[in-house]
LODOGU-913589 format. One record per residue (C-alpha): residue number from 1; residue in three letters; x, y, z. Coordinates in steps of 0.001 Angstrom, whole numbers, plus 500000, padded with zeros to 6 digits. Example, Ala and Ser with C-alpha at 12.3 -4.5 7.8 and 13.67 -1.06 7.14 Angstrom:
<node num="1" residu="Ala" X="512300" Y="495500" Z="507800"/>
<node num="2" residu="Ser" X="513670" Y="498940" Z="507140"/>
//
This chain:
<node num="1" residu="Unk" X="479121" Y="503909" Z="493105"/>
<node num="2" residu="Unk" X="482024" Y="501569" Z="494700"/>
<node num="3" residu="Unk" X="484598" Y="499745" Z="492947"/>
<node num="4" residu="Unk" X="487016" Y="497698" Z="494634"/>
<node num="5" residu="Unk" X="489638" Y="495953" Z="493357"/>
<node num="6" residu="Unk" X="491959" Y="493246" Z="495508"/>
<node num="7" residu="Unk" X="495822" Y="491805" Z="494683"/>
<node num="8" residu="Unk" X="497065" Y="489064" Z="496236"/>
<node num="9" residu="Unk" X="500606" Y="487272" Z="495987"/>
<node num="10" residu="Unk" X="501956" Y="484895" Z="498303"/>
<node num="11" residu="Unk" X="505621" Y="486393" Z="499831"/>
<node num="12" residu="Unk" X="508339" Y="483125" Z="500784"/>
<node num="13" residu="Unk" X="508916" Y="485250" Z="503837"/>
<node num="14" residu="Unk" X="507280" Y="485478" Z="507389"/>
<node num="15" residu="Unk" X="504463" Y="487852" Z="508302"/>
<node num="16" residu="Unk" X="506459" Y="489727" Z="510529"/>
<node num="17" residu="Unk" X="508987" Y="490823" Z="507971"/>
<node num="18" residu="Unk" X="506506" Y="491742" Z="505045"/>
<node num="19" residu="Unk" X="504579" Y="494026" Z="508049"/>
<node num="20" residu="Unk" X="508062" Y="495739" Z="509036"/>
<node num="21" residu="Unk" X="508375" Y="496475" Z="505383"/>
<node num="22" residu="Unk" X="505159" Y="497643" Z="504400"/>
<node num="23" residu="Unk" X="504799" Y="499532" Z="507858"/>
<node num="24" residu="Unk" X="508529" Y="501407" Z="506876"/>
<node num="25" residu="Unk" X="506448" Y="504382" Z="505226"/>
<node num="26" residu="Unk" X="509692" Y="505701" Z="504129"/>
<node num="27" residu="Unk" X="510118" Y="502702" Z="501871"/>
<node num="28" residu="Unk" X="506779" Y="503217" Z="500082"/>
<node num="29" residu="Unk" X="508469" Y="505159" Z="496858"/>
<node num="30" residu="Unk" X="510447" Y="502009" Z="496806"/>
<node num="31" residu="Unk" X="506932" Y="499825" Z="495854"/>
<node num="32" residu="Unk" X="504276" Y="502363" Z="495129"/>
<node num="33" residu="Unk" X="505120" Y="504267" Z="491691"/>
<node num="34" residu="Unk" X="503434" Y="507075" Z="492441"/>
<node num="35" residu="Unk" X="504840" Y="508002" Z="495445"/>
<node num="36" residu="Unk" X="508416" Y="509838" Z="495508"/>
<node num="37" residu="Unk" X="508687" Y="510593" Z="499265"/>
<node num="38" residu="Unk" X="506545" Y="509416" Z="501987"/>
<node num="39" residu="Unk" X="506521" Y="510033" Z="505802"/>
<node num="40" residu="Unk" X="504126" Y="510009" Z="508987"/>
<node num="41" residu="Unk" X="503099" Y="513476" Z="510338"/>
<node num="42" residu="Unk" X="505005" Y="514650" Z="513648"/>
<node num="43" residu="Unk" X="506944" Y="511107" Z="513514"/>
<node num="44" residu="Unk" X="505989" Y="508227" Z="515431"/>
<node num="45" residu="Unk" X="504713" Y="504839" Z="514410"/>
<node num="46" residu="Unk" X="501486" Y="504311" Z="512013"/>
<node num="47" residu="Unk" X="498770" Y="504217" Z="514339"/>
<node num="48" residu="Unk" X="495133" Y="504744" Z="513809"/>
<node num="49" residu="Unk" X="494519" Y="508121" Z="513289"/>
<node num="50" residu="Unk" X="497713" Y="509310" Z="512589"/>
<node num="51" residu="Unk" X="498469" Y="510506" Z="508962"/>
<node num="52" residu="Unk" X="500758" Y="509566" Z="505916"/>
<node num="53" residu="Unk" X="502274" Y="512089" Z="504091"/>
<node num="54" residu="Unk" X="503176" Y="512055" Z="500311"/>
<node num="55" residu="Unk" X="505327" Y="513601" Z="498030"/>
<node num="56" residu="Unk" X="503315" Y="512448" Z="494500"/>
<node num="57" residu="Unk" X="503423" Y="512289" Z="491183"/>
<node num="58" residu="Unk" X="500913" Y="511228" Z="489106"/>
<node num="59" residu="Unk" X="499297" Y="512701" Z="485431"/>
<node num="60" residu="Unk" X="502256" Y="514036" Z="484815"/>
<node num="61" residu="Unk" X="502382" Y="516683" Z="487938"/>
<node num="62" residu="Unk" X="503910" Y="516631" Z="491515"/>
<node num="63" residu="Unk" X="501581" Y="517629" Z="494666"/>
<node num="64" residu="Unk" X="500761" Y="516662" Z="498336"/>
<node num="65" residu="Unk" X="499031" Y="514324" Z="499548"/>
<node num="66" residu="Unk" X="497667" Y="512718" Z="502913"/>
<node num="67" residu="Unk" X="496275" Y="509683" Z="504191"/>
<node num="68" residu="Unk" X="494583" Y="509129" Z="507301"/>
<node num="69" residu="Unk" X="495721" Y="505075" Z="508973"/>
<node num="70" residu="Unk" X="492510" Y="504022" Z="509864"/>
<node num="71" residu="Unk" X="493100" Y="500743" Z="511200"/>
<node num="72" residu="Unk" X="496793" Y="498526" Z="513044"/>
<node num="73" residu="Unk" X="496234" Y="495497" Z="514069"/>
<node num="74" residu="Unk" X="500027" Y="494078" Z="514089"/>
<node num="75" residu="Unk" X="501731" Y="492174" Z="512308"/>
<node num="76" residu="Unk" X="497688" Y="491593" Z="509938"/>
<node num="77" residu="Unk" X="496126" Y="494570" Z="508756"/>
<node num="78" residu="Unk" X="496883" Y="497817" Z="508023"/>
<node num="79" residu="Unk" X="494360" Y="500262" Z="506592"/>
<node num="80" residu="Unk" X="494323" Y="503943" Z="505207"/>
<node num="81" residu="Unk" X="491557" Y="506558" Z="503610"/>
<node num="82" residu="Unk" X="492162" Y="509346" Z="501808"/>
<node num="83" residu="Unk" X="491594" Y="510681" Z="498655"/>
<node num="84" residu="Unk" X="492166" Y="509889" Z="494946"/>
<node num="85" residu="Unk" X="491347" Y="512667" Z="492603"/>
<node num="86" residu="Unk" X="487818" Y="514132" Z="493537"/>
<node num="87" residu="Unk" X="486593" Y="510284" Z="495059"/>
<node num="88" residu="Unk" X="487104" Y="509214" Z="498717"/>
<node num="89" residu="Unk" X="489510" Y="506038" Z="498799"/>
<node num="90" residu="Unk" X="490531" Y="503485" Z="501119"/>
<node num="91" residu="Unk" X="493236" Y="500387" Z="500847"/>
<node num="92" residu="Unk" X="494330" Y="498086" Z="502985"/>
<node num="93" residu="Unk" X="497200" Y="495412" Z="503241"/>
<node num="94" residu="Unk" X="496003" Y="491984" Z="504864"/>
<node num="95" residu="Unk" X="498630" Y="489830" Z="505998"/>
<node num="96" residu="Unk" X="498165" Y="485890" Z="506884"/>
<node num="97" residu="Unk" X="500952" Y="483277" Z="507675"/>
<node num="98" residu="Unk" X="500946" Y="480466" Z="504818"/>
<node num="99" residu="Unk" X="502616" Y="477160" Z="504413"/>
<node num="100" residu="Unk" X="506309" Y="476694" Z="504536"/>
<node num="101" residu="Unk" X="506753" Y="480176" Z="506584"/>
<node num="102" residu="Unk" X="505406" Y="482421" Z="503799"/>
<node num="103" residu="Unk" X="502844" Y="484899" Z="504028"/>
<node num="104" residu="Unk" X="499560" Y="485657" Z="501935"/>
<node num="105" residu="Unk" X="499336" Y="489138" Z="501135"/>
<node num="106" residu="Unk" X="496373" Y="490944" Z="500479"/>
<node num="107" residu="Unk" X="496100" Y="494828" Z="499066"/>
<node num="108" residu="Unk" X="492393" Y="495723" Z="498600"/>
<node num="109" residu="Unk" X="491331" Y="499092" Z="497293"/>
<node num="110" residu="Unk" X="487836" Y="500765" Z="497531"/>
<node num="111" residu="Unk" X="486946" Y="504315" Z="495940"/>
<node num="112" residu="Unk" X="483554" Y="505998" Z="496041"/>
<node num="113" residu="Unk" X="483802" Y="507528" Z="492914"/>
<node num="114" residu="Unk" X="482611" Y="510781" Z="492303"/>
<node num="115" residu="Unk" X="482530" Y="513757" Z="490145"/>
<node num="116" residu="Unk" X="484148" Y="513115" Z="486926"/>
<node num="117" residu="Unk" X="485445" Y="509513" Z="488102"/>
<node num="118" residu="Unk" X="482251" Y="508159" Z="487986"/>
<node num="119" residu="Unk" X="481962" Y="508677" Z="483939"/>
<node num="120" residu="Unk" X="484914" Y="505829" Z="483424"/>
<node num="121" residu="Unk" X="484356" Y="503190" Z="486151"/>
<node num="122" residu="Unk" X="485705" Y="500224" Z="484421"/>
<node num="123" residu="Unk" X="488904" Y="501896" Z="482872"/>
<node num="124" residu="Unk" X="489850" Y="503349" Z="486883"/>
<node num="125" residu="Unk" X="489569" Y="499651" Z="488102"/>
<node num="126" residu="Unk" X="491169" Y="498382" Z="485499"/>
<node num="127" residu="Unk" X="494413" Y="501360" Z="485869"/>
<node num="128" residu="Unk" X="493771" Y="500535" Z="489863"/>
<node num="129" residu="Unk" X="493877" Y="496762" Z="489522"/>
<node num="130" residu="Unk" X="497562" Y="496949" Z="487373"/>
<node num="131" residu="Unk" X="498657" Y="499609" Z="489926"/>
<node num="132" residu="Unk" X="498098" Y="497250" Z="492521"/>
<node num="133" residu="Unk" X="499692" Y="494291" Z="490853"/>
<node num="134" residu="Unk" X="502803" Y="496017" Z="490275"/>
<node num="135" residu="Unk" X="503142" Y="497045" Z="494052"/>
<node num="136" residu="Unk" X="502601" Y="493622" Z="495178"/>
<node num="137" residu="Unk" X="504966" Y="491693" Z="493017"/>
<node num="138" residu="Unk" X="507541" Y="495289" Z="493947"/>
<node num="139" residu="Unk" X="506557" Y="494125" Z="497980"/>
<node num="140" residu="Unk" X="507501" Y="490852" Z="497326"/>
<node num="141" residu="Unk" X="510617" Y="491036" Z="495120"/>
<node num="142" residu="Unk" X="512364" Y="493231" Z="497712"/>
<node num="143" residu="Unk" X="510837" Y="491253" Z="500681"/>
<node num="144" residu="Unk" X="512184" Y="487942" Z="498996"/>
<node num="145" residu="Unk" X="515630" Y="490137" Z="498560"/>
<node num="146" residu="Unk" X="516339" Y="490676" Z="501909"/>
<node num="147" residu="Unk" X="515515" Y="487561" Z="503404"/>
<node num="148" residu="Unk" X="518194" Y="485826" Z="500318"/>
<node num="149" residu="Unk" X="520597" Y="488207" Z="501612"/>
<node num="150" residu="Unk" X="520644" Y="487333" Z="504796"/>
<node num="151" residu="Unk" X="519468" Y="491180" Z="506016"/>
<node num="152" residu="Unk" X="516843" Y="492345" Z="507543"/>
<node num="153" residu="Unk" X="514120" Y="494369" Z="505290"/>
<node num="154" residu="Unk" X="514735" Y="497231" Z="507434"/>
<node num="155" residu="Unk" X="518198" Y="497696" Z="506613"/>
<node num="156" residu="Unk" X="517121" Y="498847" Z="503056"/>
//
């Protein structure tokens, strides 16, 4: 069994500098909660088949974890699969230009859930879903920030 779950949120800031943010992997702890350090393996830009690395915490305990980018296609899509507890995973960010020099921002986020994850499908989506809400409005807030301030969102 699948379950997917997609946030979207419309930035008032151009494709190009929501990609440089959400492609700065180092910035990730700054959106995704669970993530308290994040990197890409050997250096180097996100390109498919490199891998993300994670410092996590999440259920209360701190541990590893990797993602593989499965997918650049700049400044659009970005995509990732890994793992999330005993179920393979995948997410995505889809990026489109929108009126007025904004952008329409997409997360999606698919899990094959096994093992134990399969006995509570609708509370995961639901937990997923939030998780995914909070990052977007996080994205956008400190997008949104930088452009205001006249700085780039690389400076961070």
């Amino acid at each position: 069994m699948t379950i997917r779950t997609e946030s979207r949120i419309t930035i008032a800031s151009g494709v190009r500098d929501v990609w440089e943010y959400v492609c700065d992997v180092r910035r990730w702890p700054e959106w995704a909660p669970t993530v308290l350090e994040c990197w890409v393996r050997g250096g180097g830009p996100l390109q498919p088949g490199s891998w993300v690395e994670q410092r996590a915490k999440d259920l209360g305990r701190t541990h590893g974890r990797s993602e593989e980018v499965t997918a650049v296609e700049a400044p659009r899509h970005v995509a990732f699969a890994g793992r999330m507890g005993t179920s393979a995973a995948r997410w995505a960010m889809e990026l489109d230009p929108a009126d007025g020099g904004r952008t329409a921002a997409m997360m999606w986020v698919e899990v094959d859930l096994a093992g134990i994850m399969r006995a509570v499908p609708g509370l995961l989506k639901g937990s997923i879903q939030r998780v995914s809400n909070r990052e977007m409005a996080a994205i956008k807030a400190a997008v949104e920030s930088a452009s205001r301030d006249g700085a780039g969102v690389l400076d961070g």
